[in-house]
C-alpha positions as CSV (number, residue, x, y, z in Angstrom):
1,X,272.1,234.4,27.3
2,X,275.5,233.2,26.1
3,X,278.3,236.1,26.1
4,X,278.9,235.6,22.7
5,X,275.2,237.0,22.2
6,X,275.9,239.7,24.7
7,X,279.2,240.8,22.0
8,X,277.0,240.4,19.4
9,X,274.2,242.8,20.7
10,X,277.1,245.7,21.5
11,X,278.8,245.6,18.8
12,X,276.1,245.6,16.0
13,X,276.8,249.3,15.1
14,X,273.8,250.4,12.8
15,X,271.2,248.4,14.8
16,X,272.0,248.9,18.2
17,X,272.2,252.8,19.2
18,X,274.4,253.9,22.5
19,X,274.1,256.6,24.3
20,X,277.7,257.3,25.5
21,X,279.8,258.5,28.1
22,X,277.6,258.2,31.0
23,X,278.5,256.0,33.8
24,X,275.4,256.4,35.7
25,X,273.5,255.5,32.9
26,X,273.3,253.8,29.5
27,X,270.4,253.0,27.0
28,X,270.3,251.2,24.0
29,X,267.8,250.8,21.0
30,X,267.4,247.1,18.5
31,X,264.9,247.0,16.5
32,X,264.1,243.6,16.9
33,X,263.4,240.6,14.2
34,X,260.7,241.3,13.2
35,X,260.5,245.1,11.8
36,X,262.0,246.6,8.8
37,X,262.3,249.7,10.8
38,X,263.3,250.7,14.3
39,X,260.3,253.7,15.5
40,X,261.9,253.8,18.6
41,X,263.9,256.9,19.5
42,X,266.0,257.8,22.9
43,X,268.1,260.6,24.8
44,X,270.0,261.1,27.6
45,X,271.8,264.0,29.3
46,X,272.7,262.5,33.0
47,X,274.4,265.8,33.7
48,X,270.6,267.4,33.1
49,X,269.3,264.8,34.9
50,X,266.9,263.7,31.7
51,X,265.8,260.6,30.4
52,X,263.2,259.9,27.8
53,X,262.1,256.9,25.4
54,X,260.0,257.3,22.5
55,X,257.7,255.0,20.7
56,X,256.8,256.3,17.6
57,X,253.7,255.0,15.7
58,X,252.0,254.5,12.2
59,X,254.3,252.6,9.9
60,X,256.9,253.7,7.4
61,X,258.3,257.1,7.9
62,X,255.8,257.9,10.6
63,X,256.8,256.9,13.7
64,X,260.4,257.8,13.2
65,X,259.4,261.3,12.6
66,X,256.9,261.0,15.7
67,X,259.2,259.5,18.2
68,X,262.4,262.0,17.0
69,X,259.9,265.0,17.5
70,X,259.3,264.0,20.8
71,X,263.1,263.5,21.5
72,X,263.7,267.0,19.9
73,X,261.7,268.8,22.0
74,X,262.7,267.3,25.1
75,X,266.2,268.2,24.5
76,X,264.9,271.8,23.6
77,X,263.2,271.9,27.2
78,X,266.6,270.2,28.7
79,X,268.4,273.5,27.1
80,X,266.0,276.3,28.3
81,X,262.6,275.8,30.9
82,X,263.4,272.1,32.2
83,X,259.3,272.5,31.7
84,X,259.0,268.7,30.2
85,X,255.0,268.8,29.9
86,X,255.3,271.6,28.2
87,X,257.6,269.8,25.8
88,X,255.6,266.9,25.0
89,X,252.6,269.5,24.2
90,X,254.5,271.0,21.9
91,X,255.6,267.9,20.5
92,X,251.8,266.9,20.5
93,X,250.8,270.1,18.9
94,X,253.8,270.1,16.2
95,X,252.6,266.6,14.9
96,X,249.1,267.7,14.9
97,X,250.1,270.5,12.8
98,X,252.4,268.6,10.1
99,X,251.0,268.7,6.8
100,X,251.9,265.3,6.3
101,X,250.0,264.0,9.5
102,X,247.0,261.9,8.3
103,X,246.4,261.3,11.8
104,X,248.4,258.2,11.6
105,X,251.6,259.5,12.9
106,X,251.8,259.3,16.7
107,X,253.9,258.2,19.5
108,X,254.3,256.9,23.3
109,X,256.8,258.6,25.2
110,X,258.7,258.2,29.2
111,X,260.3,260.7,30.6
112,X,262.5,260.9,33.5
113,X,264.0,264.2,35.2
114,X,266.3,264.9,38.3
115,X,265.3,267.1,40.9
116,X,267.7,267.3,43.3
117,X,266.6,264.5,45.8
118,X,263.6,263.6,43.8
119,X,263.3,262.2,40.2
120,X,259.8,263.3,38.0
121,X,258.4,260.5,35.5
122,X,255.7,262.0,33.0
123,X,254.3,259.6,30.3
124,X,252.2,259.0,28.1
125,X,251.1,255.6,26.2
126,X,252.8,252.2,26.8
127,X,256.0,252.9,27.3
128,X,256.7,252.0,30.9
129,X,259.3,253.2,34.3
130,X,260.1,250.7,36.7
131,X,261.6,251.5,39.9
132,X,264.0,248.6,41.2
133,X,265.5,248.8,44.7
134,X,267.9,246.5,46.1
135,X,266.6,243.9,48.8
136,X,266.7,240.1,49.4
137,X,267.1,237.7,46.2
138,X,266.1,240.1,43.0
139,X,265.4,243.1,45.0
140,X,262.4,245.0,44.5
141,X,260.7,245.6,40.9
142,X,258.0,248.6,40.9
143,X,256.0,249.8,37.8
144,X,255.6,253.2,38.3
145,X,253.7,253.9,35.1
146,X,250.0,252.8,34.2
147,X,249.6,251.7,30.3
148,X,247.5,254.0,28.4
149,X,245.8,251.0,26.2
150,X,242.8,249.5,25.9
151,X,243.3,246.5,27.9
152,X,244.4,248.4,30.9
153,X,241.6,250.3,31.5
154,X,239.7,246.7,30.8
155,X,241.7,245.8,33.9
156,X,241.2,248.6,35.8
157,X,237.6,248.3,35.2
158,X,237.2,244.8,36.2
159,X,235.9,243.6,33.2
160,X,239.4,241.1,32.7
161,X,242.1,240.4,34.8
162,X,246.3,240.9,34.5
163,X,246.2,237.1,33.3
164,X,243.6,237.5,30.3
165,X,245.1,241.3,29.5
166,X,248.2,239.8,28.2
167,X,247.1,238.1,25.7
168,X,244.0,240.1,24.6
169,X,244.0,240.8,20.7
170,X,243.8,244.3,21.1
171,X,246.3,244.5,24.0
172,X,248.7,246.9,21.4
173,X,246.1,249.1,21.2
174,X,246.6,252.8,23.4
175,X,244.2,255.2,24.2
176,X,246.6,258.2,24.7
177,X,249.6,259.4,22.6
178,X,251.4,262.2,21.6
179,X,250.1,263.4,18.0
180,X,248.0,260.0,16.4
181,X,244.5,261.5,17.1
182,X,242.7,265.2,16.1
183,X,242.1,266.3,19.5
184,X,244.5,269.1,20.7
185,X,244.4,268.5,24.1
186,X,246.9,265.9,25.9
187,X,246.5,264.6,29.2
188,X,250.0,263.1,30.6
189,X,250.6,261.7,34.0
190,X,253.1,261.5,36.4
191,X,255.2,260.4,39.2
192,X,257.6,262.0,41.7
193,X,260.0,260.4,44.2
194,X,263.0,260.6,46.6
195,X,265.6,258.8,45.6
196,X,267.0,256.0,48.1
197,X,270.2,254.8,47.7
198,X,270.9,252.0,45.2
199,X,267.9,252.4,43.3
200,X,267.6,252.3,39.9
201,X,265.2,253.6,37.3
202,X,264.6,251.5,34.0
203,X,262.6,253.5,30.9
204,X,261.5,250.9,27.9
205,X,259.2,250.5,25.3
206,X,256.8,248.1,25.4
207,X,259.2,245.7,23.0
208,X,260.5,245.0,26.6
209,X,257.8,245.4,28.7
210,X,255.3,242.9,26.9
211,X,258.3,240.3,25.8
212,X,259.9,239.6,29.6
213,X,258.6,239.0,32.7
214,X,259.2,241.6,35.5
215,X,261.0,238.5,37.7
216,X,263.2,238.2,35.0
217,X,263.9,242.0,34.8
218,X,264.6,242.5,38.1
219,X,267.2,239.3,38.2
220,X,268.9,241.0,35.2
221,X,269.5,244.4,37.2
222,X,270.3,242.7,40.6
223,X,273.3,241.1,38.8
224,X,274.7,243.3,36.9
225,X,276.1,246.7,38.5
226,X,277.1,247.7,34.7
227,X,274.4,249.7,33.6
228,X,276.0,249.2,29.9
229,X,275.5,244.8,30.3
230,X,272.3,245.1,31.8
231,X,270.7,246.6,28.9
232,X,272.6,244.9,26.8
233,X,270.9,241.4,28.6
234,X,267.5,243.7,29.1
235,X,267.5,243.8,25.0
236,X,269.1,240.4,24.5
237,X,265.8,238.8,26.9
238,X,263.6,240.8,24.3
239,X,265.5,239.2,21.4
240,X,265.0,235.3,23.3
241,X,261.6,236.1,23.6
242,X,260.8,236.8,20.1
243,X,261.6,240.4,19.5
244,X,258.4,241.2,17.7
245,X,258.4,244.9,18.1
246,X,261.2,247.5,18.5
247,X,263.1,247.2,21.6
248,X,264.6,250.3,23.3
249,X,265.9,250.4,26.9
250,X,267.8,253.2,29.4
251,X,268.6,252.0,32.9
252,X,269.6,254.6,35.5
253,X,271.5,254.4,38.8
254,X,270.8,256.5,41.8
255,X,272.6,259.6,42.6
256,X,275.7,259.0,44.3
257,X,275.3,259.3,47.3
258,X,271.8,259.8,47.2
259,X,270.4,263.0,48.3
260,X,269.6,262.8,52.2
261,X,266.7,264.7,52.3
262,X,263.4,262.0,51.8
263,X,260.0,263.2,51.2
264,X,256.8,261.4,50.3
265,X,255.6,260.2,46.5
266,X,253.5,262.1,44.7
267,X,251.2,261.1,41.6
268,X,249.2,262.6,39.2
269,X,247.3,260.8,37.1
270,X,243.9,261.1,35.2
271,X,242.0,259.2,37.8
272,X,238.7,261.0,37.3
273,X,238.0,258.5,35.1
274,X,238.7,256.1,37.2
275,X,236.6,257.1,39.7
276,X,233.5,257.6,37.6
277,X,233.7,254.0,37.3
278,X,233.3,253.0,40.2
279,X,230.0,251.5,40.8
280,X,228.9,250.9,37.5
281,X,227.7,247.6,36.4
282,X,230.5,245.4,34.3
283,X,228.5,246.3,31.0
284,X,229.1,250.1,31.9
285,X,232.6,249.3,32.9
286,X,233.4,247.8,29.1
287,X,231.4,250.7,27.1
288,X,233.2,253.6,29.1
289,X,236.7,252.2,28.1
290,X,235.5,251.8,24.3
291,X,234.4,255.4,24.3
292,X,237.6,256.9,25.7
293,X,239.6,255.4,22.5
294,X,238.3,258.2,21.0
295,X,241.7,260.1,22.0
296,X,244.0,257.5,19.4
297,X,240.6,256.7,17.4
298,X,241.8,256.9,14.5
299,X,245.6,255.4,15.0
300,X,244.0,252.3,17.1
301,X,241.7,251.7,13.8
302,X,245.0,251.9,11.2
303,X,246.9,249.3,13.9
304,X,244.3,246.9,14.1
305,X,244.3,246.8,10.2
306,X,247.8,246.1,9.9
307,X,248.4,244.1,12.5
């Protein structure tokens, strides 16, 4: 990408949203060519330690409201309990309750909290974490988060591979999000890790995640010790690739110097389904992964009409 484009990207006030003051970390929001709207939504408090991305769903008005909900409560949590699953079920259960929520309104969300020498993902949805960690050539590129969609748990399944996933038709549709269904209860995984030094943590919606490869990801964050030019360059790939959907990115740099103390990961995730799987025939595999739309039914039916 030429520099000129780089200027251009940071200096498009009213498009491009910064979060500011942080040197350890910086995030950035477009809302790419081919949206009227930008449903993404982003915070960041490094001196909390807290992170989060937002993908809101459902058109118009919708997903703005969605994704800022989520945002607003995780800064509520960031002020009081630091409990962020508790946030994102409140956010769930305040956009479930909205009058004006025809079960249309809904909306991914990544969160990342500091923990001393560990840092805490929880998502849910598409929107992705990588973990990259310095190393020979690009370094080391990790997705730490699992897409809640459709074509994931086709994947996981067995029933199509990484190759065919990526450009299935119904690859934009999830099966978990905050709000966007009637059920009350929300499932949301999550990820904890020691820090090692150099690392860094990259949040994203999917406007990232399904425009540029991970290869070219990690070359963009080995090369650039500026957290402020590498999303600027994150966003710009986006914009090369097409920029078909909202594009928001936060990039974050390891403590510091890192915490000493190194402990093992831990995961949660909802793998009983997973495991019930596991020796069922293909067919099985296929009609088990249609059921549990049911979660986003009704949102997965008003995306696949309009899209």
């Amino acid at each position: 990408m030429s520099e000129t484009k780089v200027r251009e990207i940071s200096r498009h006030s009213g498009t491009v949203d910064r979060a500011s003051g942080a040197q350890r970390s910086a995030g950035t929001t477009h809302p790419g060519y081919k949206r009227e709207q930008n449903e993404d939504a982003y915070w960041a408090d490094p001196q909390r330690g807290i992170w989060v991305v937002a993908d809101g769903l459902g058109g118009h008005q919708a997903g703005e409201i969605a994704s800022k909900t989520v945002v607003e409560e995780i800064q509520r949590s960031a002020a009081t309990d630091r409990h962020y699953e508790r946030a994102l079920q409140r956010a769930h259960a305040l956009l479930l309750g909205d009058e004006h929520n025809t079960a249309n309104m809904g909306s991914t969300a990544v969160v990342a909290a500091e923990d001393g020498a560990y840092f805490h993902v929880y998502w849910v949805g598409d929107s992705r974490a990588y973990l990259w960690t310095p190393g020979e050539h690009s370094g080391q590129l990790r997705q730490l988060t699992s897409d809640h969609s459709y074509v994931q748990m086709l994947v996981d399944s067995g029933a199509i591979n990484s190759a065919e996933a990526a450009s299935h038709p119904n690859r934009h549709v999830i099966t978990r999000c905050i709000g966007g269904s009637t059920n009350p209860k929300l499932e949301i995984d999550r990820v904890s890790a020691p820090w090692r030094p150099g690392q860094k943590l990259l949040l994203c919606s999917d406007g990232l995640s399904a425009e540029v490869e991970p290869t070219q990801i990690a070359e963009i964050l080995a090369a650039n010790d500026d957290n402020r030019r590498a999303v600027d360059l994150l966003v710009g790939a986006a914009l090369d690739a097409g920029g078909k959907d909202n594009i928001t990115v936060q990039v974050i740099n390891a403590p510091n110097p890192a915490p000493s103390r190194m402990q093992k990961w831990t995961s949660r995730t909802g793998s009983a389904l997973q495991n019930s799987a596991q020796g069922m025939s293909p067919f099985a595999k296929i009609a088990l992964a249609i059921c549990s739309l049911g979660a986003c039914a009704a949102l997965a039916a008003w995306l696949l009409g309009n899209h």
